[in-house]
C-alpha positions as CSV (number, residue, x, y, z in Angstrom):
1,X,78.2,84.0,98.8
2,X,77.2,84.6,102.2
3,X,74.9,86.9,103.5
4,X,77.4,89.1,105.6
5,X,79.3,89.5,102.4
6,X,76.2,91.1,100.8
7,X,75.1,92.8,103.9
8,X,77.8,94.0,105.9
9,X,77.1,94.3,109.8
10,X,77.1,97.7,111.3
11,X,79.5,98.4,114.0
12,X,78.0,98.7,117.5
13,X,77.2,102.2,118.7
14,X,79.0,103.0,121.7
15,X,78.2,105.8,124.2
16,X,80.3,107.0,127.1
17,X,77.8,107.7,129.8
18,X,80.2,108.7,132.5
19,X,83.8,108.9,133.9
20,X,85.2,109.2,137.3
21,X,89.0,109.1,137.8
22,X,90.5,108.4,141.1
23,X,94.2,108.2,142.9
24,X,95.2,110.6,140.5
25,X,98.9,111.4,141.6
26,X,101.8,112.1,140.0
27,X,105.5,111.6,141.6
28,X,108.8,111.9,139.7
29,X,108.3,109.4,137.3
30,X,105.5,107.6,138.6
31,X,101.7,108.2,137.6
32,X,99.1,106.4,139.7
33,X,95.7,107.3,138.2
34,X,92.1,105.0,138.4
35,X,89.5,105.8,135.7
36,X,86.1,103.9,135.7
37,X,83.8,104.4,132.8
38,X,79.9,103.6,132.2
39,X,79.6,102.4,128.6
40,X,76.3,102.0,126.4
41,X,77.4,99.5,124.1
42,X,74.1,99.0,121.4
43,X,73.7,96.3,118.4
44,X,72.0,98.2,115.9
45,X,71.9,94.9,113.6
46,X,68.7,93.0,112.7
47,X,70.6,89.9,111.4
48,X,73.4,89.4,113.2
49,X,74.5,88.8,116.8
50,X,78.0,90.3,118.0
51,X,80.1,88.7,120.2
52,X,83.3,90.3,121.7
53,X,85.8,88.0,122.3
54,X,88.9,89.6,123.5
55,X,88.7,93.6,124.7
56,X,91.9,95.9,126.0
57,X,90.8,99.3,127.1
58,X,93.5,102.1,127.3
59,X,93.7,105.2,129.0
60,X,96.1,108.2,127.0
61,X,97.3,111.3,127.2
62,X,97.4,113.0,123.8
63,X,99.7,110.0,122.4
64,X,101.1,108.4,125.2
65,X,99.7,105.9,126.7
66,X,99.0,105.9,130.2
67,X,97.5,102.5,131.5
68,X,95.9,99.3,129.9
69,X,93.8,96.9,131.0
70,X,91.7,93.6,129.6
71,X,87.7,93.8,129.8
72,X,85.6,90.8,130.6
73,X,84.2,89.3,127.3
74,X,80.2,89.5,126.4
75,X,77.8,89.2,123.9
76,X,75.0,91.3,122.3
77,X,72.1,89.8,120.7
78,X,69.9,91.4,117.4
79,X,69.5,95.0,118.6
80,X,70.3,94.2,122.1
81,X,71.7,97.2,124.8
82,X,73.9,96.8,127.0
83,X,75.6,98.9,130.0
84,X,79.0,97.7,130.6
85,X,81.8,99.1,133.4
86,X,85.2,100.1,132.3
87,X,87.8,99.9,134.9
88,X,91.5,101.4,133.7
89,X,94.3,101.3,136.5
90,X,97.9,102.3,136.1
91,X,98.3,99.9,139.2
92,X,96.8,96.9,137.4
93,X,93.3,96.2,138.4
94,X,93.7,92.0,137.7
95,X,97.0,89.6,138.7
96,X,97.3,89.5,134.8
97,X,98.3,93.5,134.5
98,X,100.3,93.6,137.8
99,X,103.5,93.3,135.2
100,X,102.1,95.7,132.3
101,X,102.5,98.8,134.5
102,X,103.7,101.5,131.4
103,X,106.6,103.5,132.0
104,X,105.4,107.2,131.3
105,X,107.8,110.1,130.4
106,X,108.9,112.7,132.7
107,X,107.5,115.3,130.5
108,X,104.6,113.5,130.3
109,X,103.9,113.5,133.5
110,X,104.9,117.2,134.1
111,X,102.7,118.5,131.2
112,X,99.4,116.8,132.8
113,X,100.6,118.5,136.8
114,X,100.9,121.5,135.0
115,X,97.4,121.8,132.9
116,X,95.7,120.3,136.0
117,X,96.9,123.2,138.0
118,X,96.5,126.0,135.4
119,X,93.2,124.7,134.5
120,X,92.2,122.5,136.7
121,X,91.6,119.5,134.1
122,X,93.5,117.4,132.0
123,X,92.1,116.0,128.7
124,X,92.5,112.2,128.0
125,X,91.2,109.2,125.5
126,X,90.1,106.2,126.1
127,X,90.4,103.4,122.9
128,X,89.6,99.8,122.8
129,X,91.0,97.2,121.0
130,X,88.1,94.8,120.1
131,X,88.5,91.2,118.5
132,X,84.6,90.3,117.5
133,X,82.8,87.7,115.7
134,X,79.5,88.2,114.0
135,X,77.0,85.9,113.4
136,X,74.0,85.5,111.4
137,X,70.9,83.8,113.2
138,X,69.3,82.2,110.2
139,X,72.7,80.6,108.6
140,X,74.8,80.3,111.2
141,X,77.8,82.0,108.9
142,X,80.6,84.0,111.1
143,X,82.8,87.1,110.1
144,X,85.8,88.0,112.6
145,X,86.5,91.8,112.9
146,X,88.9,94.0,114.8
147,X,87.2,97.0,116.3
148,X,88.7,100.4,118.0
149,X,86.4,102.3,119.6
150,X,87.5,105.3,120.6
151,X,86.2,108.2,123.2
152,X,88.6,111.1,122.2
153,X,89.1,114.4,123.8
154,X,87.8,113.5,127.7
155,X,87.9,116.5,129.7
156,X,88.6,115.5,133.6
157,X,88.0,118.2,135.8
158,X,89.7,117.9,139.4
159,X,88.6,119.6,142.7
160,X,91.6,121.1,144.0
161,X,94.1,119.2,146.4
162,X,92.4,115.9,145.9
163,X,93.3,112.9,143.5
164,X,89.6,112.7,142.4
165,X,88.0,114.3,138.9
166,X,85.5,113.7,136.7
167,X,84.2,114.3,133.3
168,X,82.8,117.7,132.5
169,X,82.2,117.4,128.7
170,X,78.7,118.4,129.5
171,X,76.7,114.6,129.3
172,X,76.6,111.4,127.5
173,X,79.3,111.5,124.4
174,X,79.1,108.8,121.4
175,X,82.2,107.7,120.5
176,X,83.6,106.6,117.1
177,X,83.9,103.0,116.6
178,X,86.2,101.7,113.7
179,X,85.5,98.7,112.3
180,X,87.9,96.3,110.2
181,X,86.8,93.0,108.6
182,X,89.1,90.3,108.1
């Protein structure tokens, strides 16, 4: 029996810090939008290291998906912090997304113009998709887990006639962070 099956790892705590969104513009059927994120991402484990292999960020709107991008692998030592940057494009930020530009529906699109303008913010989420191993420092023994953290409710505010908003939730916001071990 190994020690991560008697002690399971806690998942990492994970903090949005800030949000900016940029090139937000919305034509026909096109959305062109940037969002750029500050995350704390902490380790609150004593025994075991986390390393994140593979990370997709998205961007939505209520359920629909707005943009999706891949996040440069990293590690995080026993109780180790870390800031990380979060770049989300609906233009593709890397050659890799040039071809994943989402289609978004036309009453999408119209529902987020319209609640900008009647309010002058739109509400989004942002949820990752996290492969992660864990590993013990004393036995070397590794447990793979799928994580989706998730920063729900994001209230943008926008400055009128400009494509540039940022978050007004009021500060730092932790963010829940399911975790499933294979």
């Amino acid at each position: 029996m190994s020690l991560l099956s008697q002690v399971h790892p806690q998942a990492p705590n994970v903090q949005l810090n800030s949000l900016f969104m940029s090139k937000f513009n919305i034509s026909n059927t096109t959305l062109g939008a940037n969002w750029d994120m500050t995350l704390t991402i902490d380790n609150p484990n004593l025994l075991t290291w986390v390393r994140f292999n593979h990370i997709k960020g998205s961007m939505s709107y209520k359920d629909n998906i707005l943009a999706i991008s891949s996040i440069e692998p990293f590690m995080l030592g026993l109780k180790e912090r870390r800031t990380v940057r979060v770049k989300i494009s609906t233009m593709g930020l890397g050659e890799e997304d040039r071809d994943h530009q989402l289609v978004v529906k036309k009453r999408v699109l119209d529902e987020m113009m319209s609640k900008r303008r009647e309010d002058g913010a739109v509400h989004f989420s942002m949820q990752m998709f996290v492969w992660a191993t864990y590993r013990t420092g004393l036995w070397g023994t590794q447990q793979d887990v799928v994580m989706s953290p998730q920063c729900l409710d994001l209230k943008v505010g926008f400055s009128r006639g400009i494509g540039f908003g940022s978050g007004i939730s009021g500060g730092p916001m932790m963010c829940s962070v399911p975790i499933l071990i294979n």
